[in-house]
VMD Tcl script that draws the C-alpha trace (Angstrom):
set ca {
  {-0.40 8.36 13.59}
  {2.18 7.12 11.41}
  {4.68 9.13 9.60}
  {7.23 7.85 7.19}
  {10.01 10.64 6.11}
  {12.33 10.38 2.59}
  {12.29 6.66 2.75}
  {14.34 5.09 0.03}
  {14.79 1.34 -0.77}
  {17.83 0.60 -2.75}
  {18.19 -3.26 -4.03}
  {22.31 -4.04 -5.16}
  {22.55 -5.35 -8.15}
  {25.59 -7.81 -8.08}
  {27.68 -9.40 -11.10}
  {30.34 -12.11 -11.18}
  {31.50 -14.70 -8.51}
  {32.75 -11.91 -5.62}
  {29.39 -10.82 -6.39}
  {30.50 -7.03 -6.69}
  {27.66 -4.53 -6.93}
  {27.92 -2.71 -9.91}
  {24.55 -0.62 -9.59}
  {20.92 -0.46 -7.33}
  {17.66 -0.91 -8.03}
  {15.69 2.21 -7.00}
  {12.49 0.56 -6.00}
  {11.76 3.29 -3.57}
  {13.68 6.69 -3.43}
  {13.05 9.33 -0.94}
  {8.92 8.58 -0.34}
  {7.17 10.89 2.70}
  {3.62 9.89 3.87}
  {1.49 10.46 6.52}
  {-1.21 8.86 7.78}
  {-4.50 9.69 10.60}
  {-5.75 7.73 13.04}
  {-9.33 6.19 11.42}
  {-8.36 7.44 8.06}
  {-7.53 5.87 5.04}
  {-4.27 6.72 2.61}
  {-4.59 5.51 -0.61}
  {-1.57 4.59 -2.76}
  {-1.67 4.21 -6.37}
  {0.51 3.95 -9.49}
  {1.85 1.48 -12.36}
  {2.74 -2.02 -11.30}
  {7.08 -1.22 -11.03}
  {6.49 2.00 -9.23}
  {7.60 0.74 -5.22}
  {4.12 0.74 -3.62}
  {4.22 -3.40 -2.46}
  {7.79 -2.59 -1.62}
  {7.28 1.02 0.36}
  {4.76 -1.07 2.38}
  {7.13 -4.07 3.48}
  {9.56 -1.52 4.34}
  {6.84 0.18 6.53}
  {6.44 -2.96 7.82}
  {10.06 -3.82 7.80}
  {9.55 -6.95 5.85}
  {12.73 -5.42 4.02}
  {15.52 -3.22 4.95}
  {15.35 0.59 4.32}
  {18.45 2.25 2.94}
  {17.51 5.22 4.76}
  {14.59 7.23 5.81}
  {12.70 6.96 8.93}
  {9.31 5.81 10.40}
  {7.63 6.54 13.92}
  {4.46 5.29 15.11}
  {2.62 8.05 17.49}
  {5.87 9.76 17.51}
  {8.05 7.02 18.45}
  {10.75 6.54 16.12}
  {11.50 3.16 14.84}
  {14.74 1.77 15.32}
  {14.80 -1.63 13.46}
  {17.85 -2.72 15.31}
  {16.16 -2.60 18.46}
  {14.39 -6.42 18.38}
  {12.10 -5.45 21.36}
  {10.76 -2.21 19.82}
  {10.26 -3.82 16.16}
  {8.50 -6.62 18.09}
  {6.18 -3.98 19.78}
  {5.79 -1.86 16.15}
  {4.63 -5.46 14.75}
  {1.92 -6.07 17.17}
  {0.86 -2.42 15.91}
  {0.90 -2.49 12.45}
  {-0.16 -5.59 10.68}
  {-0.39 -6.33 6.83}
  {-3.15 -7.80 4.55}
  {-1.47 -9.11 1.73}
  {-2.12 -9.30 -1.95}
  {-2.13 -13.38 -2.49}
  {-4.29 -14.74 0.47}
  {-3.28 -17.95 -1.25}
  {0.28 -17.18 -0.94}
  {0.43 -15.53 2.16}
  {-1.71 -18.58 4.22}
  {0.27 -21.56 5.57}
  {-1.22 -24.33 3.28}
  {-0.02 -27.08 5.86}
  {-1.77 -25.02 8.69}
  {-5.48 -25.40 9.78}
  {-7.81 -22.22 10.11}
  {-8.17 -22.06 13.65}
  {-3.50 -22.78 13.88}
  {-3.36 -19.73 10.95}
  {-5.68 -17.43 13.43}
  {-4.45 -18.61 16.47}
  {-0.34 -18.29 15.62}
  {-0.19 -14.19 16.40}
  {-1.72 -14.35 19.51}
  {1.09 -17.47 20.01}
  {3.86 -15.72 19.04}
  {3.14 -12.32 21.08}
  {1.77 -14.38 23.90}
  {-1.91 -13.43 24.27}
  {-3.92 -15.35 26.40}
  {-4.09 -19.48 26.32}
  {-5.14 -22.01 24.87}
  {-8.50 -21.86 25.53}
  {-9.21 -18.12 25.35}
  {-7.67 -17.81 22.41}
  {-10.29 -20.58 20.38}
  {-12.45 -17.89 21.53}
  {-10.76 -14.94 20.52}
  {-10.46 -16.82 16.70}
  {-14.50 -17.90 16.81}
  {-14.69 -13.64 17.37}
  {-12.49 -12.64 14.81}
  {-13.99 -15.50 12.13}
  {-17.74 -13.68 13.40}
  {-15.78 -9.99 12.41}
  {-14.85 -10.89 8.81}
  {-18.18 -12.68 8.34}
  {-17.36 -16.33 8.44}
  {-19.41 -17.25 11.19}
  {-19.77 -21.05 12.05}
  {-16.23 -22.08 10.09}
  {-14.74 -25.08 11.16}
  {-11.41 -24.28 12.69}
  {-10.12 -28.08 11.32}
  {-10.41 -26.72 7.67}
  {-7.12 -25.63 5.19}
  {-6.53 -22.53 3.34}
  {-7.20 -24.77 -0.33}
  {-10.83 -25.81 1.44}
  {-11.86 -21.78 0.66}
  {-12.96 -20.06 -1.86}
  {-10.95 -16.59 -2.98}
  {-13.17 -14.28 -0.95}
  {-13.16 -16.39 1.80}
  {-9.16 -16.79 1.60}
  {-9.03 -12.98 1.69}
  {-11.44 -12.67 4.84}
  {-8.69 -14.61 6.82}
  {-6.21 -13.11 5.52}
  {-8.13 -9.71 7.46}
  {-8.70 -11.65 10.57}
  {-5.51 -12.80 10.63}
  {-3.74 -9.26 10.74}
  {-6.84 -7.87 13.10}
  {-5.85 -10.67 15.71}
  {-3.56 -8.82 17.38}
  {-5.87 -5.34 17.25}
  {-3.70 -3.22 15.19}
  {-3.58 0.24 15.20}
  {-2.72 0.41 11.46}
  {-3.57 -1.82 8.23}
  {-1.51 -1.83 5.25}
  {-3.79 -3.62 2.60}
  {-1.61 -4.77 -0.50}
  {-4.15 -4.81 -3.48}
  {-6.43 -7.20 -1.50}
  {-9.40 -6.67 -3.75}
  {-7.34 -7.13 -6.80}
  {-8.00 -11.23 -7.04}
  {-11.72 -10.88 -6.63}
  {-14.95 -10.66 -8.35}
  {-16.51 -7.53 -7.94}
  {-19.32 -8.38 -5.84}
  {-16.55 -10.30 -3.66}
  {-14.11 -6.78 -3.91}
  {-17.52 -4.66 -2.61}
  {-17.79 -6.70 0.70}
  {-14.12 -6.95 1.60}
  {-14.21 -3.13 1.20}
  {-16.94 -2.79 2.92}
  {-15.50 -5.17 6.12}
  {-12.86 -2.90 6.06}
  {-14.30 -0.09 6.29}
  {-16.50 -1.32 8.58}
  {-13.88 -2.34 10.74}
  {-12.54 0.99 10.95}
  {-15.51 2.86 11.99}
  {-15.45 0.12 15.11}
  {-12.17 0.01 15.92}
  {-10.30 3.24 14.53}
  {-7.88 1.85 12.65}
  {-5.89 3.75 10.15}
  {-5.31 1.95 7.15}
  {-2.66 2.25 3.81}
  {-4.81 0.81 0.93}
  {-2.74 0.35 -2.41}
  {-4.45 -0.32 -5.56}
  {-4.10 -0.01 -9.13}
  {-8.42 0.50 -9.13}
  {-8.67 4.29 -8.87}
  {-12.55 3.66 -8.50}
  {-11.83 1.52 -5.52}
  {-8.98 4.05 -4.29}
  {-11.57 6.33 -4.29}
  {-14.32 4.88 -2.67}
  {-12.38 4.17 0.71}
  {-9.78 7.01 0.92}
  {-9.46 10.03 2.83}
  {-5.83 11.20 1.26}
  {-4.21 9.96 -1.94}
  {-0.79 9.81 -2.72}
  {0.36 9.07 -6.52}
  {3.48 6.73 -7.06}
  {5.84 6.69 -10.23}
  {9.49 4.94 -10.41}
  {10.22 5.06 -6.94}
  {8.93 8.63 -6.39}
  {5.80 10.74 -4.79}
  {4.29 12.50 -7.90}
  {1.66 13.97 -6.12}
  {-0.19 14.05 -2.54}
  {-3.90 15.20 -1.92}
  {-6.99 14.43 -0.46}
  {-9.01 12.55 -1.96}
  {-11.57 15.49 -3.28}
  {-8.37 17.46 -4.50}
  {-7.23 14.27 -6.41}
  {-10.14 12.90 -7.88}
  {-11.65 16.99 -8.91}
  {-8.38 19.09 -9.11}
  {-5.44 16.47 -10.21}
  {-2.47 19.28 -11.34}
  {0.36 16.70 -12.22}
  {0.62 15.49 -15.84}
  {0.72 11.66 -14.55}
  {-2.18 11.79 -11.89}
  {-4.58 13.00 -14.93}
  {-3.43 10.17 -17.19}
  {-4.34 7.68 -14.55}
  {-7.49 9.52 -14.05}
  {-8.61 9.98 -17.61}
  {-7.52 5.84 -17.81}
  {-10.37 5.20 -16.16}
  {-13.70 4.02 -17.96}
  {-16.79 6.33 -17.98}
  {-20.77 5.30 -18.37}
  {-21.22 7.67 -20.90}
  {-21.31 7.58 -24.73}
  {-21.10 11.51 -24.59}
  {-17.18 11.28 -23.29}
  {-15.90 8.79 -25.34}
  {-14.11 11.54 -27.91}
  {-13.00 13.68 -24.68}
  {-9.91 15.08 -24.76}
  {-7.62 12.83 -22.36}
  {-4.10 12.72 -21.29}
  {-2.39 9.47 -23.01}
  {0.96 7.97 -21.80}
  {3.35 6.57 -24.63}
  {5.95 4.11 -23.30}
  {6.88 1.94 -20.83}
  {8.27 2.64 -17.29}
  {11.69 3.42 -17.35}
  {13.98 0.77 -15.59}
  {14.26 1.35 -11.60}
  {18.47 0.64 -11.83}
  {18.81 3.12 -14.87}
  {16.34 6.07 -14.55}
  {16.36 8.95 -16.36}
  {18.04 11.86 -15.01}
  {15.95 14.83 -13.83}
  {12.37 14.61 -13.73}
  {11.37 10.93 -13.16}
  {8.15 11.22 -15.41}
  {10.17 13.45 -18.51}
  {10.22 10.46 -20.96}
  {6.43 10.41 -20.88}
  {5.26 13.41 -19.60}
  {3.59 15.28 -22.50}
  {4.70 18.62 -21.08}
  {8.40 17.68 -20.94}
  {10.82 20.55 -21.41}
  {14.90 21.02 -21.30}
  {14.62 21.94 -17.36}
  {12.50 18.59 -17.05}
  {15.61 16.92 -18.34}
  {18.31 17.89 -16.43}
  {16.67 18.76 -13.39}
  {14.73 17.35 -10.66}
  {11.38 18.64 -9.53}
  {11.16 19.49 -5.57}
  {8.07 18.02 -3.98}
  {6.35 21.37 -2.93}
  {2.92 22.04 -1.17}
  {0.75 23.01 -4.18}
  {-2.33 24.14 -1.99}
  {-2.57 23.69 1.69}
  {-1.96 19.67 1.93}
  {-1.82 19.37 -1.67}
  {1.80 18.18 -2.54}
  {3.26 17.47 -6.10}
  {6.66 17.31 -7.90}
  {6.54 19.07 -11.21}
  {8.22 22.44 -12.68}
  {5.10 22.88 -14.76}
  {2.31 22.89 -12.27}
  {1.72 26.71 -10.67}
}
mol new
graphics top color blue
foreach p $ca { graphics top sphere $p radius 0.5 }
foreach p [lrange $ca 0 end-1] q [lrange $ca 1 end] { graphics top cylinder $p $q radius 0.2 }
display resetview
């Protein structure tokens, strides 16, 4: 349904009082995806690595450098005010901060009722109704409309923040971490009401999380994120049972295990930090932590090559 080719976000970086750019920040650089009707992408990597950022430029929150994006094969043209005004009504985003993200100055039933305002759907009147159905979708039945984002607890917050981009019916949902913020018994019925929400409505959604546990429980196709680049791009069972790239089994073997009988397993560690996006390393993104790294690493980069049938990754070491 949607399909998002090389996209690369490039941020200047500009010095002195004629503010000349004297470099970029790389937050995203050359990214394909592609995601089903009813299914569920899941995007993961290190906090630095472009995922919040590939998504606002999906929903062209921010400006692409290049690349391109078409919804049912439609390309977008952001330039076009009237098609990016359609695209929106399409695709809608559930952000990480329902704290930030809600107006604290507007009431409940003003914060549901402002889509349907803005892209003209129905009046007055219908539209109390069509909040009252959307509150009764996310589980807050009964609310009082009069009441202000600071009035809710965290859970609560992010159930809004889910009827609020369902208002307008999307097709697609980009969720930004929107589990991240909550107690776990809180993360298990958001996930759930999404979920749930897909089955009904067939909505194909972009989840992005740093919980691989929660990536996995909701996801249909994972794609791994590092510096700006797609490390590798699987389903879910290939991921989470046949990971190939040196970085995917780091962030797999990160993860904690229920069993005494593992704890001295042997496990991938990464040393370092994350390079800088405006001054990455030449060649191979991952080379100054992969612990495979070689001289071709070094000086040149991989080519993101189908592994398996639909099982993508970029590394010279992986046959």
């Amino acid at each position: 349904m949607l399909v998002a080719r090389d996209v690369r976000v490039h941020f200047p970086i500009q010095e002195g009082i004629l503010r000349r750019t004297v470099g970029h920040v790389r937050a995203v650089d050359g990214v394909s995806l592609q995601v089903e009707r009813g299914k569920t992408l899941g995007l993961v990597g290190e906090s630095g690595c472009g995922k919040s950022t590939l998504a606002k430029a999906l929903m062209q929150l921010v400006s692409m450098t290049s690349g391109t994006v078409s919804l049912d094969g439609l390309l977008l043209d952001a330039g076009n005010t009237q098609q990016l005004r359609a695209y929106r009504r399409r695709v809608q985003m559930v952000f990480q901060d329902p704290a930030e993200s809600l107006n604290s100055r507007h009431t409940l039933g003003e914060i549901l009722a402002e889509p349907m305002d803005i892209h003209t759907i129905g009046d007055a009147a219908s539209r109390v109704a069509m909040v009252q159905q959307l509150l009764s979708d996310v589980g807050l039945v009964n609310t009082p409309l009069t009441r202000y984002p600071h009035e809710f607890s965290g859970g609560q917050r992010q159930r809004i923040g889910i009827a609020r981009a369902l208002a307008l019916k999307p097709d697609f949902l980009i969720c930004d971490e929107p589990v991240s913020a909550l107690d776990v018994s809180v993360q298990a019925q958001i996930l759930n009401l999404i979920m749930d929400l897909q089955d009904d409505r067939g909505v194909g959604v972009m989840m992005i999380s740093h919980d691989l546990s929660v990536i996995r429980h909701v996801s249909h196709t994972v794609g791994v994120m590092y510096l700006g680049h797609m490390m590798e791009y699987a389903s879910a069972e290939h991921i989470f049972a046949h990971s190939a790239h040196p970085y995917t089994r780091a962030l797999l073997d990160a993860l904690p295990r229920p069993d005494p009988r593992l704890r001295h397993r042997p496990r991938t560690r990464l040393v370092g930090d994350l390079p800088s996006a405006s001054d990455p390393p030449s060649g191979c993104p991952f080379q100054t932590r992969c612990p495979q790294v070689s001289g071709r690493c070094r000086e040149e980069r991989p080519l993101f090559r189908e592994l398996a049938p639909s099982h993508w990754i970029a590394c010279h070491h992986v046959d």
